[in-house]
C-alpha positions in Angstrom: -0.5 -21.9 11.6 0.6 -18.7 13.4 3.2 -16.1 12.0 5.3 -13.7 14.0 5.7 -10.1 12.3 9.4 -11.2 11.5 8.1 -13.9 9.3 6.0 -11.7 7.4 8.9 -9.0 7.1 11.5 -11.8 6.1 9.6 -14.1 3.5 6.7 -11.4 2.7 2.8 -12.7 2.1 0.7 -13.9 -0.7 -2.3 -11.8 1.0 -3.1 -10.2 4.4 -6.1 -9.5 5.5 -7.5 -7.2 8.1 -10.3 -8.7 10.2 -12.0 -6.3 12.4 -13.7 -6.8 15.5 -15.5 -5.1 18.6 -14.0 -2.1 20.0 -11.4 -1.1 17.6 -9.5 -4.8 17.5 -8.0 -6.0 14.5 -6.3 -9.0 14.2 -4.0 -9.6 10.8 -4.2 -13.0 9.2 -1.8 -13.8 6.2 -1.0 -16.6 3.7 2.7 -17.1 3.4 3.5 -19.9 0.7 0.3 -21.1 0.3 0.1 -22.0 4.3 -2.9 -19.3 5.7 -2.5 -18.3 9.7 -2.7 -15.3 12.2 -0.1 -13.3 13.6 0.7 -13.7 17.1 3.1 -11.8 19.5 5.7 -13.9 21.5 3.5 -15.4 23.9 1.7 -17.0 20.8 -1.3 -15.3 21.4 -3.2 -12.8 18.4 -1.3 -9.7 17.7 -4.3 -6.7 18.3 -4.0 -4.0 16.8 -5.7 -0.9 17.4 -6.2 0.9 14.1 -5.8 0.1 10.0 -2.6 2.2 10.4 -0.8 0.5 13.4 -1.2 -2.5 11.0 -0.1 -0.8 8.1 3.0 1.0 10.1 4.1 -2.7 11.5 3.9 -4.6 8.2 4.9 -1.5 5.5 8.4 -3.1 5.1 6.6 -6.1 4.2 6.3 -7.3 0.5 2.7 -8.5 0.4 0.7 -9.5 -3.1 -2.8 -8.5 -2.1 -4.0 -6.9 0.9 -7.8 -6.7 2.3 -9.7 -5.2 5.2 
């Protein structure tokens, strides 16, 4: 499944985890209703980020149960 960061704002997230990879990339996964997937920008492909805080500025509107890096 893939999530835009509108989805995540409007229904919120069971959990959202952080997965960090080579050269400062993090890409966000997150559970919404029981249905796991990544978020992706509009083109559909993964939303990088380049620091914990960029993803925690984007989704800090968001109401999201758990949270992991």
């Amino acid at each position: 499944m893939k999530y835009k960061v509108e989805d995540v704002l409007v229904k919120g997230a069971e959990s959202l985890t952080v997965h960090s990879y080579e050269a400062g990339i993090y890409l966000v996964e997150v559970d919404i209703a029981g249905v796991p997937g990544f978020v992706v920008d509009d083109d559909e492909r993964f939303l990088r980020f380049n620091s914990p805080n960029a993803v925690k500025e984007t989704f800090s509107h968001a109401t999201v149960d758990k949270a992991w890096l």
